[in-house]
C-alpha positions as a Python dict, from the first residue, in 0.01 Angstrom:
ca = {
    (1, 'X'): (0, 0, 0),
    (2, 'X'): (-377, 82, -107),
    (3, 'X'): (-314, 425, 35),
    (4, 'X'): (-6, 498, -164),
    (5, 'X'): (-171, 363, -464),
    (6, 'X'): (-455, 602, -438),
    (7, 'X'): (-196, 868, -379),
    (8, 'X'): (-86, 813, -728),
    (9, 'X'): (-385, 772, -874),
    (10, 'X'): (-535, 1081, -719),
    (11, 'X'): (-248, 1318, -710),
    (12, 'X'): (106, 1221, -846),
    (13, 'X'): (-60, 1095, -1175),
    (14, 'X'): (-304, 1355, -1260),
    (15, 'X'): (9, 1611, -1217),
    (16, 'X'): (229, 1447, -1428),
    (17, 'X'): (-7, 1386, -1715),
    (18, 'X'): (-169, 1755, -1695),
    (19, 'X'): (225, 1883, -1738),
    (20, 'X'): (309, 1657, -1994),
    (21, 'X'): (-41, 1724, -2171),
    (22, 'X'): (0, 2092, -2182),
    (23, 'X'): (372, 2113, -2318),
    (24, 'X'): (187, 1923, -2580),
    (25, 'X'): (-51, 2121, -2678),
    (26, 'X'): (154, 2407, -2668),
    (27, 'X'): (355, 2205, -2925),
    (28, 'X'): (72, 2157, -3119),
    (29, 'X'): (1, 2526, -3165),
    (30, 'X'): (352, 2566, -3276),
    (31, 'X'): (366, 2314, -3534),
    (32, 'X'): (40, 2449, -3659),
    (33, 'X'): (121, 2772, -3723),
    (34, 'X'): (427, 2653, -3918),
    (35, 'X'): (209, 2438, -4157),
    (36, 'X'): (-24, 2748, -4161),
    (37, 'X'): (298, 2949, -4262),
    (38, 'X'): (286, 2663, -4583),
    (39, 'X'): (-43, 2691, -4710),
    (40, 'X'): (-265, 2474, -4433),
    (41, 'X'): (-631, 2544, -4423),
    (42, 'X'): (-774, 2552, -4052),
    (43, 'X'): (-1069, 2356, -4187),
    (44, 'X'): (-921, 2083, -4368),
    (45, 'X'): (-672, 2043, -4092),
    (46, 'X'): (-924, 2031, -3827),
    (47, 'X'): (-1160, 1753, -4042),
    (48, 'X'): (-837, 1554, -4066),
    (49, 'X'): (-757, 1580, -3712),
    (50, 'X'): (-1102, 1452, -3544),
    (51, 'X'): (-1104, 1185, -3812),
    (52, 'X'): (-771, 1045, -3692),
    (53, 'X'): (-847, 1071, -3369),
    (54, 'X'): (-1222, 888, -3363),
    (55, 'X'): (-1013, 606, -3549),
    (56, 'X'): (-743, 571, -3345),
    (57, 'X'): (-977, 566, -2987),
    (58, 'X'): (-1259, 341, -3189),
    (59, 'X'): (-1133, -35, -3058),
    (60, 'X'): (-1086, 177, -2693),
    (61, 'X'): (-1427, 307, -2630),
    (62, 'X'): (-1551, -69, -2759),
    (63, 'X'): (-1387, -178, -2492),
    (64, 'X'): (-1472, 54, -2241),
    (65, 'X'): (-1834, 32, -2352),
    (66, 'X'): (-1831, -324, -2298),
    (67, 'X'): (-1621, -417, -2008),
    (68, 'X'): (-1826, -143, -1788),
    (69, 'X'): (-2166, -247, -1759),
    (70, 'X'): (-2360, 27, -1517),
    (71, 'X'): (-2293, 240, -1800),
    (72, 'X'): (-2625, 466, -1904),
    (73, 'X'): (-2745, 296, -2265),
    (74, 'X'): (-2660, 506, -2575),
    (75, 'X'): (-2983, 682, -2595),
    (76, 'X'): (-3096, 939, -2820),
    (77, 'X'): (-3076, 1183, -2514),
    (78, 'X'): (-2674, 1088, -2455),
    (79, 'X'): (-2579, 1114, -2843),
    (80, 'X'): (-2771, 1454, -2794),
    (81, 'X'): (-2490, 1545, -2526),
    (82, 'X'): (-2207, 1382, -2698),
    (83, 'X'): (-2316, 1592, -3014),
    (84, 'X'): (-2340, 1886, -2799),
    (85, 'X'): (-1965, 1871, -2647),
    (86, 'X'): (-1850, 1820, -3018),
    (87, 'X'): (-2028, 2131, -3130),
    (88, 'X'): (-1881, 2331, -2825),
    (89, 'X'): (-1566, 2177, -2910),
    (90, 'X'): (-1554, 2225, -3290),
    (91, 'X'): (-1639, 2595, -3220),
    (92, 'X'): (-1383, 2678, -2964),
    (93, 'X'): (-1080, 2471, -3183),
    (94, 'X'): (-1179, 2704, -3492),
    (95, 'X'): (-1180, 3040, -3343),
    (96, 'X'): (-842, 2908, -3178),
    (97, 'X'): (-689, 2790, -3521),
    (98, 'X'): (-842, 3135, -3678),
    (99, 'X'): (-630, 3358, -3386),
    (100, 'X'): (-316, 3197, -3410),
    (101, 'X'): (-316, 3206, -3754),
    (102, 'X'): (-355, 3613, -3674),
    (103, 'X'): (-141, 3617, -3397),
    (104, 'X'): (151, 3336, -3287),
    (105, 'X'): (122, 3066, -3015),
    (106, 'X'): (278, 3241, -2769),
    (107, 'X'): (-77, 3471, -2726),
    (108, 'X'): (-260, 3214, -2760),
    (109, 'X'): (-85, 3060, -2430),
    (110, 'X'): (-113, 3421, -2273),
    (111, 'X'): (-523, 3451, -2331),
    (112, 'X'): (-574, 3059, -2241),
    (113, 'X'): (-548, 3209, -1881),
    (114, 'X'): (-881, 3364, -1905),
    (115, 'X'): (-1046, 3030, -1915),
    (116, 'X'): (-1093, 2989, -1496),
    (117, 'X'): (-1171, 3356, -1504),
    (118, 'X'): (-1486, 3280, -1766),
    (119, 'X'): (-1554, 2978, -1602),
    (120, 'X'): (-1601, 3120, -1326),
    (121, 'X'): (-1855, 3407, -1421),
    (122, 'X'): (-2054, 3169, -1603),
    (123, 'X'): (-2046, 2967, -1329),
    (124, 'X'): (-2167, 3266, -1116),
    (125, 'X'): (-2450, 3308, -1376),
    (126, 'X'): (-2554, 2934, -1397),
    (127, 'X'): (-2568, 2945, -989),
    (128, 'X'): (-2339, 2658, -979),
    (129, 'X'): (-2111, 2886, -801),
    (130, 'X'): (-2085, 3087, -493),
    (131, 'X'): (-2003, 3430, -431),
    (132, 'X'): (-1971, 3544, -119),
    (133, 'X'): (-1925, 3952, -83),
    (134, 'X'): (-1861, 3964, 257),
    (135, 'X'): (-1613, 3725, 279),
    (136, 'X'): (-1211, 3783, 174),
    (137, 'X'): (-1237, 3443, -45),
    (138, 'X'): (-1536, 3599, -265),
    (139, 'X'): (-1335, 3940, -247),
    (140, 'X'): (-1034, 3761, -424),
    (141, 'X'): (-1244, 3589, -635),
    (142, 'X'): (-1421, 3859, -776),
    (143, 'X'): (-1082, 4064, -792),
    (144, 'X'): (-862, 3791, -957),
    (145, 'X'): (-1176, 3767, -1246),
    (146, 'X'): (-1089, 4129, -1324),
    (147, 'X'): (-727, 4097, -1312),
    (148, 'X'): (-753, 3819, -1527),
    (149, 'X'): (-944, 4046, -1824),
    (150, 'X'): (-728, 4342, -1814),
    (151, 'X'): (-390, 4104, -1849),
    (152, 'X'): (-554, 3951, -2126),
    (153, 'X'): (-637, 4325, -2258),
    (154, 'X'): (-281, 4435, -2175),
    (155, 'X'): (-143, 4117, -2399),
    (156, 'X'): (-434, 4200, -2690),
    (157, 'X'): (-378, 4530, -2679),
    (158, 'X'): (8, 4647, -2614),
    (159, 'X'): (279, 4546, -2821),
    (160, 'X'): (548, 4699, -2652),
    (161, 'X'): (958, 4656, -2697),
    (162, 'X'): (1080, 4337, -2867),
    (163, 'X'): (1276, 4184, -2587),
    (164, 'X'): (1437, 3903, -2764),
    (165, 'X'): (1506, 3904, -3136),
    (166, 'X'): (1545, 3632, -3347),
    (167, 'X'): (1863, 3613, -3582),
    (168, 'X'): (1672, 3680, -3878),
    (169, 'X'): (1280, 3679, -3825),
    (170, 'X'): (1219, 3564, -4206),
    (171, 'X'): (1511, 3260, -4269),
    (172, 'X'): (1427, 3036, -3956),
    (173, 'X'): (1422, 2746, -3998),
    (174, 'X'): (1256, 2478, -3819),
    (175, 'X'): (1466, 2256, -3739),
    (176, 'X'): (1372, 1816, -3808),
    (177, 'X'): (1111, 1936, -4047),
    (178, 'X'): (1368, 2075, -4299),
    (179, 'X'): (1102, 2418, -4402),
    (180, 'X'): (1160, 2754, -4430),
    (181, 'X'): (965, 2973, -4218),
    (182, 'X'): (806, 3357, -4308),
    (183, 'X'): (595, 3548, -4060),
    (184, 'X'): (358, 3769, -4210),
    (185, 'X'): (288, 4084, -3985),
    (186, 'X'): (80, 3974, -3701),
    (187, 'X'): (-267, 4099, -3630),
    (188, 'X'): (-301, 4106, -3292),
    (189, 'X'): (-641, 4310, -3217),
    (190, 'X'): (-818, 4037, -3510),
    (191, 'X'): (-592, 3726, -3347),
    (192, 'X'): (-678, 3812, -2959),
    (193, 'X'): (-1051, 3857, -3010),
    (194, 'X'): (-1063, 3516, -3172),
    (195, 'X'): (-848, 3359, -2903),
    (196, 'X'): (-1051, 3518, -2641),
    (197, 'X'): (-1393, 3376, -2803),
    (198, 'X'): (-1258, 3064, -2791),
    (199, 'X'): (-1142, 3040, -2440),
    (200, 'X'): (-1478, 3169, -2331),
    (201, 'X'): (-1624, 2850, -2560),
    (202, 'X'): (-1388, 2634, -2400),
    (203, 'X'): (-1458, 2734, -2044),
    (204, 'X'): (-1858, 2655, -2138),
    (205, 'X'): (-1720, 2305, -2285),
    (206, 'X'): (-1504, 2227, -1957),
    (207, 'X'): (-1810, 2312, -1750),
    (208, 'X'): (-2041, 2065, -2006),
    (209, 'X'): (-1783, 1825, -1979),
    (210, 'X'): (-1713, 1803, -1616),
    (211, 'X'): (-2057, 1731, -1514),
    (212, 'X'): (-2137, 1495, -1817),
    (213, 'X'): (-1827, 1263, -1756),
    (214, 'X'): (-1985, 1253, -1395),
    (215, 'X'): (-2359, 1129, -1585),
    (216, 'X'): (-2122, 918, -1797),
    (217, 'X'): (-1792, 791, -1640),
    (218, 'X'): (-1648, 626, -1964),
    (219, 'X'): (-1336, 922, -2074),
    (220, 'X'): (-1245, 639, -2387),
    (221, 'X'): (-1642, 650, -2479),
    (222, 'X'): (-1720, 1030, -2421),
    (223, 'X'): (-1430, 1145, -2604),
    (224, 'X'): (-1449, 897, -2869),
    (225, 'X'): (-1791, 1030, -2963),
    (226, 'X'): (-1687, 1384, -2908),
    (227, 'X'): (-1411, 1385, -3239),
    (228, 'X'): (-1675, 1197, -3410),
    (229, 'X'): (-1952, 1439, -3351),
    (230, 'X'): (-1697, 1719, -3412),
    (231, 'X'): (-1607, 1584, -3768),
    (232, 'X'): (-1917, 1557, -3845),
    (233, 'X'): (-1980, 1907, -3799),
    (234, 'X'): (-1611, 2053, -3936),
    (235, 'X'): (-1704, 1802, -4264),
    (236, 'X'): (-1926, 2048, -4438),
    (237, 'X'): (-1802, 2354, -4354),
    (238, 'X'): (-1459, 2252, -4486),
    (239, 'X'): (-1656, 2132, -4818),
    (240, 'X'): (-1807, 2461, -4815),
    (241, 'X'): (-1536, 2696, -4755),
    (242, 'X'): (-1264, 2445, -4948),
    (243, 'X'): (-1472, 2306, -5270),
    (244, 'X'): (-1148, 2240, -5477),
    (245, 'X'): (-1093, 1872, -5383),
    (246, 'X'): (-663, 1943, -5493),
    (247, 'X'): (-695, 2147, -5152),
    (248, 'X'): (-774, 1808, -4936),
    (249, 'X'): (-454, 1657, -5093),
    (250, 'X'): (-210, 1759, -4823),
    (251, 'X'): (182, 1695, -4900),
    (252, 'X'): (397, 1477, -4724),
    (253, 'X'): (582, 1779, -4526),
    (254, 'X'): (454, 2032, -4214),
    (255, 'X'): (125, 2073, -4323),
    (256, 'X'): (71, 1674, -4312),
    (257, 'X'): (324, 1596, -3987),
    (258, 'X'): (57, 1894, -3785),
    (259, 'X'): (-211, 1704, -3887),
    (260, 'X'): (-96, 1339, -3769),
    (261, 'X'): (22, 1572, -3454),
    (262, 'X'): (-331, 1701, -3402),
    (263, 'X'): (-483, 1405, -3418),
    (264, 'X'): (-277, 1182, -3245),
    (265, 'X'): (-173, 1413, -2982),
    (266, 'X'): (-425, 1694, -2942),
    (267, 'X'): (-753, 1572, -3016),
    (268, 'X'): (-696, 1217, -2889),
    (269, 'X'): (-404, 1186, -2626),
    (270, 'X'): (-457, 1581, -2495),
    (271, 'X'): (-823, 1545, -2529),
    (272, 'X'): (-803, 1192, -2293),
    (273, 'X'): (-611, 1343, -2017),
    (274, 'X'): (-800, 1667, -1994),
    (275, 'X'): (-1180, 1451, -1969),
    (276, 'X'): (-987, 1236, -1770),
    (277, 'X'): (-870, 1526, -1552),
    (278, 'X'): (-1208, 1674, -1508),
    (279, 'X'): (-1347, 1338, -1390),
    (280, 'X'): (-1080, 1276, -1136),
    (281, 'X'): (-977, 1636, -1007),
    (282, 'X'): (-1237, 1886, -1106),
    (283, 'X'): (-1207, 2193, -1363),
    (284, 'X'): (-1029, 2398, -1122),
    (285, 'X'): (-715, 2173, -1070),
    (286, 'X'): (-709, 2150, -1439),
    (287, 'X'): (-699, 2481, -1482),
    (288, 'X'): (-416, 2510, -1268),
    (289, 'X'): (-143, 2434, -1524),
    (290, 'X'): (-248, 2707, -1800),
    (291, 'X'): (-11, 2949, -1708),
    (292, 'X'): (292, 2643, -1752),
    (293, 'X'): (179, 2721, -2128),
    (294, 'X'): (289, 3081, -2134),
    (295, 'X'): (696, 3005, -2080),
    (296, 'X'): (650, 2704, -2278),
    (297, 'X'): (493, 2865, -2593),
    (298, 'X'): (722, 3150, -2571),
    (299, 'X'): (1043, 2940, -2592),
    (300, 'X'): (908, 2720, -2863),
    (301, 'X'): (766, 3046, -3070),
    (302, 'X'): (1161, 3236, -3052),
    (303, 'X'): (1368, 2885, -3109),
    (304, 'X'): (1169, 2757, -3386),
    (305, 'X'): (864, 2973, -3533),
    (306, 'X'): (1102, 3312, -3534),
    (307, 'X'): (848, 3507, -3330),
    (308, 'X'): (982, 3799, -3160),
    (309, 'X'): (905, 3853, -2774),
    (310, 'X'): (785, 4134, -2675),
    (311, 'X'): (713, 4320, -2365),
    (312, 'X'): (317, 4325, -2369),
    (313, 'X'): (279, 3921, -2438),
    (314, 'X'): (488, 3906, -2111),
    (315, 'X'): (328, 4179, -1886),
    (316, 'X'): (5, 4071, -2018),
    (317, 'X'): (95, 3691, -1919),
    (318, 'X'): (217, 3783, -1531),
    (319, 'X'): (-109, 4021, -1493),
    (320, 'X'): (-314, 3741, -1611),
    (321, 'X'): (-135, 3456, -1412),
    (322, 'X'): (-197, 3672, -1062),
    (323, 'X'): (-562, 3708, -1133),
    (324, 'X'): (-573, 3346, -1229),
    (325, 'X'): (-390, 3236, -878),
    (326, 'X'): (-604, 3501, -692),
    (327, 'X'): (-968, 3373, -812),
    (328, 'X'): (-813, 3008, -741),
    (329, 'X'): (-669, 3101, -396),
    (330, 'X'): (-1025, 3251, -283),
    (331, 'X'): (-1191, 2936, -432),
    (332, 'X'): (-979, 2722, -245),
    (333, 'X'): (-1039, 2876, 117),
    (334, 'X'): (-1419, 2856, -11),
    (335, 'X'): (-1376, 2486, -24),
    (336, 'X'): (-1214, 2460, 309),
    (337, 'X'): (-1482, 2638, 463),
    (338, 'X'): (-1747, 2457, 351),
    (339, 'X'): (-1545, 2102, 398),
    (340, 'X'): (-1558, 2226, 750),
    (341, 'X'): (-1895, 2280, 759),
    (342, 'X'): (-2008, 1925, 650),
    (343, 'X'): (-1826, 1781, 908),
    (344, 'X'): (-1955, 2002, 1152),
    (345, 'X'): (-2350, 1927, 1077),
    (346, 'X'): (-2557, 2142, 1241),
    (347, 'X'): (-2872, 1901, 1205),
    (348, 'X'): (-2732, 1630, 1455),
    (349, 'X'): (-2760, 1852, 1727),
    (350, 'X'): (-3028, 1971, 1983),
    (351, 'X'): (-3099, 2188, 2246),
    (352, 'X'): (-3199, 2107, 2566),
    (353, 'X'): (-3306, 2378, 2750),
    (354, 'X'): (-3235, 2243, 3100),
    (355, 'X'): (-2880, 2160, 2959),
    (356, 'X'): (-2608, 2445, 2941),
    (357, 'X'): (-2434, 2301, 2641),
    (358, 'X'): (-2578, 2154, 2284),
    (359, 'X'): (-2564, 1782, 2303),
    (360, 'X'): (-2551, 1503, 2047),
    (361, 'X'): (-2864, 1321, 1976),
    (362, 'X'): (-2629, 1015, 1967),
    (363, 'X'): (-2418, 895, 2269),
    (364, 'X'): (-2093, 1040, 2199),
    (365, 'X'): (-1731, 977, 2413),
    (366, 'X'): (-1488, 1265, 2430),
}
């Protein structure tokens, strides 16, 4: 029984909420883009957003806080952290916002690929990774990074042949929300350097995050102070680039249903599961499911934003989902190896000269 519950807990559950946590976020980008189509500023919706989520995960973290008690105290060194991930954060969600705004969610999903691939060079940087040359899994590794780039250039870059058509691109409607959709020309060179930027942010933030949620095993706490930190930074510079206060009065259609989405959803639930991910699986697993985002964002952009597909979001997508399986394939066989070298540990042994075989300094049966 305690083994199938930690098969759960360790694999069936992390799997489940990672898929259901991406075909939400995907959703949120959707939404989003329609209540950008209405008039939505990035920076009032993104002020909105942490503020609703800190609220809503307030009475959670209080608990968590309190009913763990090895946690580290809330010194002026941890709020420096927490302020840190919300500044990482804050950055990444605004050059996001600011490139599908450009561009449509369904290259956004394609470039949100290139977050193992940036991971894993800064990684390589930081020397927190290894990168064997000799080896086939460093090989890989180093070839799925560049595959990863140039389907990310191929999706930025190429256009191509619409390969499904909407009806009529500029009468869609959305359906449940009762709006009327038009898509400006997209600017996909301006929208996929923004998107990029921001992956490359995020990738710096998953790499903060994994090993701070190790320092501080609370998710509720860490990601609690993480939307509060991050409206405290979004505050003034949507005051500054929004100073007519009728802009912060947001009406009761898209514009205000994408913010109760965001906040609910995306920076609380989606937020949760992603720390919580890192914690319990690692960065790589959670990176597994980006490419689930591609399909899903493409459906959702044709059936309810009117986006055309075309032939370069697609190409791009496939290029960039090989590299992203080949730099995780070659990290994987990098982890077996070295699994199997811990267990065989070279420092229990000795050598006795008189002896034709290495023996155990311990009394061993075989």
């Amino acid at each position: 029984m305690t083994r199938r519950r930690d098969y759960c807990y360790r694999d069936v559950l992390p799997f489940a909420a990672m898929v259901v946590s991406e075909c939400l976020t995907v959703g949120l980008t959707t939404i989003y883009k329609a209540a950008v189509s209405k008039g939505l500023s990035y920076n009032i919706f993104m002020v909105y957003s942490y503020a609703i989520s800190a609220l809503l995960l307030l009475p959670l973290a209080f608990i968590s806080y309190r009913k763990q008690t090895t946690l580290p105290p809330l010194t002026i060194t941890v709020l420096g952290k927490f302020f840190l991930l919300g500044l990482l954060g804050f950055t990444s969600q605004i050059l996001a916002y600011s490139g599908i705004s450009y561009s449509n969610p369904t290259l956004a999903a394609a470039l949100c690929n290139l977050t193992p691939a940036t991971t894993f060079i800064l990684a390589i940087l930081l020397r927190m990774e290894k990168l064997r040359f000799k080896s086939l899994s460093g090989q890989a590794k180093i070839i799925g990074t560049f595959v990863s780039i140039l389907g990310a250039l191929v999706a930025v870059l190429y256009n191509g042949p619409i390969l499904i058509k909407t009806r009529d691109h500029n009468k869609l409607t959305l359906p449940m929300l009762s709006i009327k959709l038009k898509s400006d020309e997209s600017n996909w060179i301006i929208g996929g350097a923004l998107l990029s930027g921001s992956y490359i942010v995020l990738s710096i933030w998953d790499t903060a995050q994994a090993k701070f949620v190790n320092e501080y095993p609370a998710e509720f706490v860490v990601v609690f102070f993480y939307n509060v930190f991050s409206c405290v930074i979004s505050l003034p510079v949507g005051i500054v680039t929004q100073p007519n206060l009728k802009a912060w009065k947001v009406p009761a259609n898209v514009q205000l249903y994408s913010i109760l989405y965001s906040g609910i959803i995306g920076s609380g639930f989606s937020s949760m599961v992603r720390t919580w991910g890192l914690h319990v699986k690692g960065p790589v697993y959670v990176g597994l499911f980006k490419p689930l985002s591609i399909a899903i964002a493409a459906i959702l952009g044709v059936m309810f934003l009117g986006d055309n597909l075309n032939l370069g979001s697609v190409v791009g997508s496939i290029i960039i989902s090989a590299g992203f399986y080949t730099v995780i394939w070659g990290k994987r066989k990098e982890e077996i190896i070295d699994s199997l070298s811990e267990d065989y540990n070279v420092d229990s042994l000795t050598y006795d000269a008189n002896a034709p075989l290495l023996t155990h300094k311990e009394n061993i049966s075989v």
